[in-house]
C-alpha positions, 0 to 999 in steps of 0.5 A: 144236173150234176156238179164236179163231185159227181153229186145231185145239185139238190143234194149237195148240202147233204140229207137231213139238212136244213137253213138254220134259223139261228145261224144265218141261214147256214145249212145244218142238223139237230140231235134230238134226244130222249134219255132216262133219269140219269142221263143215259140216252135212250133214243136219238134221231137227226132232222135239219136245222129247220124242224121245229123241235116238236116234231121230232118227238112222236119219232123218238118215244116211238124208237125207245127200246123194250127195258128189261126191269128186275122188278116185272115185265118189260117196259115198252115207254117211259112212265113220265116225260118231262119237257122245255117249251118247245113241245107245248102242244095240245095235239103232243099231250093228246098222243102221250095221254093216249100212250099212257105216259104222263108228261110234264110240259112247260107252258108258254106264256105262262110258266119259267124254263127255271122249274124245269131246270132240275130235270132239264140238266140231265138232258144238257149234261147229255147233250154236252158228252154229244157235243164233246166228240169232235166228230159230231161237233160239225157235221161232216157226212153228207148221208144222214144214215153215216151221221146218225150211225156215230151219234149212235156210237157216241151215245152206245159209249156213254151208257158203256162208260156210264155203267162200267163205273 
């Protein structure tokens, strides 16, 4: 079936797109984002509204780029990892366990978001330079590549801006 633009019904939210649990049930999409120290982004992806945060993160510190580094070889994964809540999982410990990457997960139930706080303002500040471009205020292109494709750009003149000063 096709409607009047000549696009799948079942496509026609666009891919990568999910009811936000948020948001009345409105269809949209998530950034997710690894970066450094500093804030400067090292990995992106998009998934929809629906996808539980936890999911996300095996696809990203697999993304992370080799880092050249003046003081020995590359570096292929980040020595430590801090996280929000939203990842205490056992089965995500196991992995970066296993990656050799030690993690910092708040705990639920038990632990405050506030003791993260003074790691997580990068990754906030971050996602707030994101959300200062218009075009990825709302998301606009039906394909998930084209979306994903300027959230890299946006994230490329960061570290551009972000290392010229």
């Amino acid at each position: 079936m096709r409607d009047r633009l000549g696009e799948h019904a079942g496509l026609e939210k666009g891919e990568l797109t999910g009811p936000n649990p948020v948001d009345r049930g409105k269809y949209g999409s998530k950034i997710h984002l690894i970066t450094e120290r500093t804030g400067l982004p090292l990995s992106v992806g998009i998934s929809g509204a629906n996808l539980h945060d936890s999911q996300a993160l095996e696809p990203l510190v697999r993304g992370i780029p080799p880092i050249r580094s003046r003081r020995g070889p590359r570096r292929r994964r980040p020595a430590k990892l801090h996280a929000d809540k939203g990842y205490d999982y056992n089965h995500l410990r196991r992995w970066l366990s296993g990656r050799g990457i030690r993690h910092r997960i708040a705990r639920r139930g038990i632990e405050t978001s506030q003791r993260l706080g003074r790691h997580r303002w990068t990754i906030e500040r971050t996602m707030f330079w994101l959300a200062g471009c218009r075009r990825l205020h709302r998301r606009y292109e039906r394909k998930a590549g084209h979306f994903l494709a300027f959230t890299s750009i946006v994230c490329t003149l960061i570290c551009y801006h972000r290392l010229t000063k």
